[in-house]
Structures are given as C-alpha cells and as structure tokens.
C-alpha positions in Angstrom: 1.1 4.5 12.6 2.9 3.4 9.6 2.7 6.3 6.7 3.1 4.3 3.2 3.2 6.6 0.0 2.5 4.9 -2.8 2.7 4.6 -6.8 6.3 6.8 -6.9 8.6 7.1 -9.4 9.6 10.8 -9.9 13.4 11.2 -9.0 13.4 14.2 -7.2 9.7 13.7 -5.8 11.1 10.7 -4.2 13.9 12.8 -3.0 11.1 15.3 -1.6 8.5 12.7 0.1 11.5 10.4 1.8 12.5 14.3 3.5 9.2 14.2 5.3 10.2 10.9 7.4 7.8 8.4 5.9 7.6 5.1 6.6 8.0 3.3 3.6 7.5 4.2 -0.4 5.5 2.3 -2.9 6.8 1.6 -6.6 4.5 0.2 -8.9 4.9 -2.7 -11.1 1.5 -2.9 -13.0 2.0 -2.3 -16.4 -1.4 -0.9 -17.2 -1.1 1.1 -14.0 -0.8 4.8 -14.9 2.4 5.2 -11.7 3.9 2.2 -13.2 7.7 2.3 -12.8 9.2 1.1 -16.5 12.8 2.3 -15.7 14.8 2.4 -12.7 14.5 6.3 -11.3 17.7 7.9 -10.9 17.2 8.4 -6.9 16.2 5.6 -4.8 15.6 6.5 -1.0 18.4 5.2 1.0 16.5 4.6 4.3 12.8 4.6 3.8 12.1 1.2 2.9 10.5 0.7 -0.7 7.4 -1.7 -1.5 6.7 -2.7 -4.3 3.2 -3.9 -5.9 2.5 -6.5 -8.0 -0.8 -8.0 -10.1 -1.2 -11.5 -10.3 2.8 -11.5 -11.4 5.1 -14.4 -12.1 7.2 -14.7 -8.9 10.4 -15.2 -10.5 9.5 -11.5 -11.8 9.1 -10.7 -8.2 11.9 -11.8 -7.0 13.9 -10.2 -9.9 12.3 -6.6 -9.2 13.0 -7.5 -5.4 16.4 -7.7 -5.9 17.1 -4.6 -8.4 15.1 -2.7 -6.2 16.3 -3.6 -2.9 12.5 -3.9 -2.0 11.6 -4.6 1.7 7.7 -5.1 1.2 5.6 -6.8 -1.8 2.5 -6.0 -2.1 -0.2 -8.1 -4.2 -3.0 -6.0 -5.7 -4.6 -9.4 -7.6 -6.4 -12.1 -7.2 -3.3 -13.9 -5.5 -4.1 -16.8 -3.4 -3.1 -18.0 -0.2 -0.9 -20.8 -1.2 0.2 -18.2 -3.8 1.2 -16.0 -0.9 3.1 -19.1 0.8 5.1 -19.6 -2.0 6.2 -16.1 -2.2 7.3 -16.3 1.4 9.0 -19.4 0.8 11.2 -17.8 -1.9 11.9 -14.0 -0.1 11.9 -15.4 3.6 13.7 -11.8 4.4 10.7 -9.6 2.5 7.2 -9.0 3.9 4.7 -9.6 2.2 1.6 -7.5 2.5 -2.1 -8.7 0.3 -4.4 -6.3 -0.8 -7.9 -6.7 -0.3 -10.5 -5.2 -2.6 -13.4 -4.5 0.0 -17.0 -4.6 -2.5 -18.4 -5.2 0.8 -18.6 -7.6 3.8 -17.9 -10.8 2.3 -14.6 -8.9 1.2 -13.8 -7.9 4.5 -14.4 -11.7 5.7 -12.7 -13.4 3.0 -8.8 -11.5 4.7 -9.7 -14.4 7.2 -8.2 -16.9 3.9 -4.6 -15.3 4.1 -4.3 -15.5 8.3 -0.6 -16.6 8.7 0.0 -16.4 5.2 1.2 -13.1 5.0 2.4 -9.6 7.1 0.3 -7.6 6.6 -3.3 -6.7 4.8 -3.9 -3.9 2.6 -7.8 -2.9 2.6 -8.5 -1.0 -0.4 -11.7 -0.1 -2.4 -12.8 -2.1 -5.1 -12.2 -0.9 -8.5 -11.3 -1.9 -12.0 -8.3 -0.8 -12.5 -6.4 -2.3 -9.0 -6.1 0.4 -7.1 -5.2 4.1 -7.1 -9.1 4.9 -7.8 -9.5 8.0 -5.8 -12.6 6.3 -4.1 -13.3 5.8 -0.6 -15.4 2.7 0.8 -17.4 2.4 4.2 -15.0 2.1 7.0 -17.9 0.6 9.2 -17.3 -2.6 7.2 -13.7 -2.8 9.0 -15.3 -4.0 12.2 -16.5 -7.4 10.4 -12.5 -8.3 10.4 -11.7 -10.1 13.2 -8.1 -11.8 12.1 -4.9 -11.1 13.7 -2.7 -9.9 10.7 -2.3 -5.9 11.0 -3.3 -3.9 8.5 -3.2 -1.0 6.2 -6.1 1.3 4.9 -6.2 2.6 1.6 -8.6 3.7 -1.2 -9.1 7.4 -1.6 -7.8 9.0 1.4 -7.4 12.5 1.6 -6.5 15.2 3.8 -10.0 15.7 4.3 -10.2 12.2 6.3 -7.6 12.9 8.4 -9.7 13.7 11.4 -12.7 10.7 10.9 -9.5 8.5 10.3 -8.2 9.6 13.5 -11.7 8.1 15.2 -11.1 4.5 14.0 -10.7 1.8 16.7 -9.6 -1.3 15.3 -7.1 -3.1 17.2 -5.0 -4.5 14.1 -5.1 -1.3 12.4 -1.2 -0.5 11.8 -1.3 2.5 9.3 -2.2 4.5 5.8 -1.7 3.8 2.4 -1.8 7.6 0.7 -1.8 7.3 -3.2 -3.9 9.5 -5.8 -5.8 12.1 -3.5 -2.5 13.3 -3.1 -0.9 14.0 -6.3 -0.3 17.5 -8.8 -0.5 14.4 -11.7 -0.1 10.6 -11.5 2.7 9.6 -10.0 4.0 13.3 -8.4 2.8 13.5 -4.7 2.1 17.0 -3.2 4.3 17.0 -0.2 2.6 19.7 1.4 -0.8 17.5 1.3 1.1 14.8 2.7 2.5 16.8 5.5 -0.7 18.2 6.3 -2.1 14.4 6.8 0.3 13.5 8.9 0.1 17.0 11.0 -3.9 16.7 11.4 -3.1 12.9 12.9 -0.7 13.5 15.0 -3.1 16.4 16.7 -6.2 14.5 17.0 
C-alpha cells in the first residue's frame, strides 16, 4: 500500500517523516491552503518522491513548480476536467498525474468514471470547502459504487483511529492512503509517531 503524507513544508519535519520510509510526500501549492508551500524549504527528500497539489492552476505554473521541485506526482484538488487532465499529460509525459475527487456522495463516486484513461491515479477525498485537509471522514461504503480501472488513493480525515476498519476495505483498485491533518502538532508539522503508529496497526491487521 502506497503511504502518501501530505501538505509538508517544515525542513526538518520533512527530514523526520522521509526517515520513516514513506512512499511519497505532498507539497501544497494552494495559496489559500493553510500547508501552502510559498518558499522553497531548505531540505527536500532525496528519495521519497514529492507530489505536489494544485487548484484549478495555470499549467504553465505546473510545469514551472514541477521542475523547481523535482515533482514526480501532481495532484489536482479542483474542478479540473478531463481534457484538462490530457493536456497536463501531454506537457509532463514523465509525471503522474493523480485527480482528486470530492465524494458529496454517490454521484461523486460515479462521476471518477469521466477521468478513466485520463489520469494515474484517483484521489477520493471528502467534500469540503476549503479543498482538502478538512479533518473529516466520508462513508467508505460509497467506494463500492466505483467500478473504473484507475487505482486509487483514500483520503479525508484519516486517523490512527481508522487504521483497523481501513484495514477491512476490499476494493480491488484501492492502492493506498493519503494522511494529512489528523496527523499534525499544527498545520503543516506531521507527528511522526502518529504516523508510525498507522502504518504499524496496517501492517498487523
């Protein structure tokens, strides 16, 4: 299972979270976001590939921030459309490209169908105001109403709590878990000894 941390920008926290093997990091790119990244940290992980997310930007501002930042994944927290998404692609063939959906309820699950082909992966996120990083969970059952092939991530409000009921979900395109504000001291710094303990209760279930 992939293990994505997101909405970093803390030197040494980076520094800290990259030690505990994760799979990739998240930088945010949202201006109003309260983890948004307005200078480059002074520590960039040197392995763990970085992601970074993006609102309904300009995609020469993408592929700017893609190549100052070495980024590996972008990940669209908007209302980015499909041919949107194409476009992307067409300009960083080498970068995947990963679309959050805001699930309000089943006709948000349904409507990832849109974006088959069109992108790497899915992010599946709760629906909220301010693009992500809410703290609030949505109804997992809703999952089983996506029937696409594109893998993909679950996020909104996890927490250490969920580990085990996480551990219970059986959906085949399920590839991993998108850990954000449920696991911070203060926005932006991620308690590595939550994180760890997420990633201990998985891998004994």
């Amino acid at each position: 299972m992939i293990i994505k941390v997101c909405g970093m920008r803390d030197a040494q926290n980076i520094r800290k979270v990259e030690a505990l093997g994760i799979d990739w990091i998240g930088l945010v790119f949202y201006p109003p976001s309260p983890r948004y990244v307005a200078a480059k940290p002074a520590y960039l992980p040197v392995s763990t590939p970085l992601v970074g997310v993006f609102v309904d930007a300009d995609i020469r501002q993408i592929m700017q921030k893609a190549d100052d930042y070495r980024l590996s994944l972008i990940q669209l927290h908007g209302h980015e459309s499909p041919q949107y998404c194409n476009s992307l692609r067409a300009a960083l063939p080498t970068v995947r490209i990963i679309k959050a959906i805001s699930v309000a309820g089943i006709h948000s699950v349904r409507s990832a169908a849109d974006y088959e082909g069109m992108v790497d992966y899915l992010l599946f996120d709760t629906h909220c105001a301010q693009r992500g990083g809410s703290g609030r969970t949505f109804d997992h059952h809703l999952l089983s109403h996506y029937v696409g092939q594109t893998p993909f991530l679950l996020s909104g409000g996890l927490s250490v709590a969920d580990a085990e009921d996480l551990s219970r979900l059986n959906h085949p395109r399920l590839a991993g878990y998108d850990l954000n504000s449920r696991f911070e001291s203060a926005p932006a710094l991620k308690d590595t000894n939550l994180i760890q303990q997420f990633i201990n209760h998985l891998s004994h279930q």
